[in-house]
LOZA-701328 format. One record per residue (C-alpha): residue in one letter; x, y, z. Coordinates in steps of 0.05 Angstrom, whole numbers, plus 5000, padded with zeros to 4 digits. Layout:
BEGIN
aXYZ
...
END
This chain:
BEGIN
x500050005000
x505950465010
x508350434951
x502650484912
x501751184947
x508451324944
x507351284864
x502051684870
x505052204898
x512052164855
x510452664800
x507353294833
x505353694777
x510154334777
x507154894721
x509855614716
x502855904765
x506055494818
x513455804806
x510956424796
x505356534848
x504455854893
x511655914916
x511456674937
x504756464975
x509356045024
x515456475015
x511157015058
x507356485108
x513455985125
x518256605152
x512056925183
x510256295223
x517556165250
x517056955274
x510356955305
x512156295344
x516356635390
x520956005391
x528155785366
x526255655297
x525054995294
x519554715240
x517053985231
x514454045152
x509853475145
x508253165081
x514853515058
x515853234987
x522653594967
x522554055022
x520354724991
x517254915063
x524754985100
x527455295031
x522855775030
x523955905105
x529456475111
x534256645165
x529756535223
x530355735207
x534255375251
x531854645262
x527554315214
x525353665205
x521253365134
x517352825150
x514852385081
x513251675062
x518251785001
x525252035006
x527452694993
x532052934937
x538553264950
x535253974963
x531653815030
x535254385079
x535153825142
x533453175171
x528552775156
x523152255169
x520351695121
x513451625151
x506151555132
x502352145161
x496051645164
x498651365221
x499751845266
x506752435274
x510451975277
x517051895312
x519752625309
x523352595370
x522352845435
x523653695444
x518054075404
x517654515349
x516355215344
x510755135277
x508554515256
x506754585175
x502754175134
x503554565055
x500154384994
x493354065015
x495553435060
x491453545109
x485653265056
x490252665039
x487152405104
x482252125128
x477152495177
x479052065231
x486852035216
x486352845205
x483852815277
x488852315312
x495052755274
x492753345302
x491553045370
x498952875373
x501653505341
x496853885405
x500653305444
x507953455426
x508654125410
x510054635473
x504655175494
x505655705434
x507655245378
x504355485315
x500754955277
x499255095199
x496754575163
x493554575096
x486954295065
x483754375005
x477754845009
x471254565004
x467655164966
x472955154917
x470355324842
x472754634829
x467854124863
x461654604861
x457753944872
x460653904941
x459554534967
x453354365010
x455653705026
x457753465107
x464253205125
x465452455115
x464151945054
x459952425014
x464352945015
x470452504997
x473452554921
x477852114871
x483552564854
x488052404800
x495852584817
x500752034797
x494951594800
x488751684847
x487151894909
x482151964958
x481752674978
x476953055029
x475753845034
x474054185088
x470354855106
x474855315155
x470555195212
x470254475212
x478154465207
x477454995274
x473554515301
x477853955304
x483854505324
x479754665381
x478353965410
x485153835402
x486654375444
x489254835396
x486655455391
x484255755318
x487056405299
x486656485217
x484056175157
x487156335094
x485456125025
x490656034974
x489955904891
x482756104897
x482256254817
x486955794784
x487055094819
x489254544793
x482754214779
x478754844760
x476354684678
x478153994672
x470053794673
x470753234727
x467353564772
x462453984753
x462354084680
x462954774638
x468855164676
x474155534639
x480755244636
x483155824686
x489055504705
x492055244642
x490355984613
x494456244661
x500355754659
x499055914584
x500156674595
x506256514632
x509656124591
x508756514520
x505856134461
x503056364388
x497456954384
x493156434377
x495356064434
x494956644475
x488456994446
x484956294477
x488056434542
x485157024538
x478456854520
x478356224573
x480056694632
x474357174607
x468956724604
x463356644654
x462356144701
x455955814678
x450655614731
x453355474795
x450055144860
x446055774895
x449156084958
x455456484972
x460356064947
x457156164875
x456056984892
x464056924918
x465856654853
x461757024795
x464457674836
x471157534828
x470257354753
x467657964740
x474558414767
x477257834716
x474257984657
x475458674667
x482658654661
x483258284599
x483058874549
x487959294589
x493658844582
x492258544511
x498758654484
x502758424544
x500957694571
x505557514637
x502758324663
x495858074653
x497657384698
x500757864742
x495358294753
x488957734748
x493457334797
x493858074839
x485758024845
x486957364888
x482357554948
x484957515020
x479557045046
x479356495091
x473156205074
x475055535045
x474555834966
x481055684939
x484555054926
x488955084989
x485855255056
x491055415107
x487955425178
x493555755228
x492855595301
x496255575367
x497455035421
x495355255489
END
């Protein structure tokens, strides 16, 4: 079973929004954590892959640990772990860390029940003032419309294709809060992340009729034809189509609009219009992009 996930996992798919915007999203959070800890600068990066977290860290990293069921490459700036997060932290060893981090949607990579037994043991070893940060995907993202008024648990659970699939499972902020909370952990921020372009958004498995927003981008990015580009352009200024009533949908068709307004004043220039439709993303924390970062702290 390990290594079927670990082949699942082994090709993360790396595109020019994630150089160009992802990255800078935990370039600001990861140093901002380690500061606001009031600690030594010590970070356990769970479900670390190559170890962008501690990379993208800065000067105030001093410790860090990458816990994964696959081993690192050469990059990884510390020790780490081989370990499947569905079984609990793991053996990290005994003195605490300042911000425990959980980056690119691995808190959904478990379970409901495992979610809740990791961050029962993260509560359980950090110290009183640890930071913990971990990462879901959001469940009002524009790419599952069809689970935005579903409950937590088997209905809300999704086959997701990376190296091969996945069972994945979005959560709202306040459920994640929840679970923070009885944990002993005490909420303070939700943050969305990738809330126009993610990964899924257009590719019709989900809910059908969505522009390709993220490709368009990527596309924008990385230069093309006219023709190439003038369908970038035309994908990222569609509409949505119908979407399921509520906020979500109101959230969504909103932010499409400041979209399509930008498209005609930066025609001639494509990577300033990514810049500036990837300058509209909103700073919300209501479980609308694809990542949904919910930052709390152990009492």
């Amino acid at each position: 079973m390990e290594a079927e996930l670990a082949g699942a996992y082994c090709a993360p798919r790396h595109d020019d929004v994630r150089g160009a915007f992802e990255e800078g999203f935990f370039a600001r959070l990861v140093p901002w954590l380690l500061e606001r800890s009031g600690g030594g600068g010590a970070l356990l990066d769970l479900g670390c892959a190559d170890g962008l977290a501690g990379r993208l860290a800065g000067p105030g990293l001093a410790r860090y640990l990458g816990v994964d069921f696959r081993s690192p490459g050469p990059s990884l700036p510390g020790e780490h772990l081989r370990h499947d997060l569905r079984n609990g932290l793991g053996d990290v060893g005994a003195p605490p860390f300042d911000v425990y981090l959980a980056t690119f949607g691995l808190a959904s990579h478990l379970c409901p029940a495992q979610l809740r037994r990791l961050v029962e043991e993260i509560a359980a070893h950090a110290r009183p003032g640890s930071l913990v940060a971990l990462e879901a995907l959001g469940a009002h993202s524009l790419e599952w419309p069809l689970l935005w008024r579903t409950r937590p648990g088997p209905a809300r659970g999704l086959p997701y294709r990376l190296g091969s699939e996945v069972e994945v499972h979005p959560w709202r902020p306040r459920e994640l809060a929840r679970i923070y909370t009885d944990a002993g952990i005490r909420p303070l921020h939700a943050l969305d992340r990738s809330v126009q372009a993610g990964p899924k958004a257009g590719e019709g498995r989900y809910w059908p009729g969505l522009p390709p927003l993220r490709r368009a981008l990527h596309a924008l990015l990385a230069g093309g034809t006219d023709d190439v580009l003038d369908e970038a352009r035309a994908a990222l200024a569609a509409p949505l189509g119908p979407l399921p009533a509520g906020p979500a949908a109101s959230f969504h068709h909103a932010l499409a609009d400041r979209r399509r307004a930008l498209i005609d004043a930066h025609r001639a220039d494509a990577t300033a219009l990514a810049r500036s439709i990837w300058a509209l993303e909103p700073r919300s924390g209501g479980g609308f992009g694809h990542g949904l970062v919910l930052i709390g702290r152990v009492a």
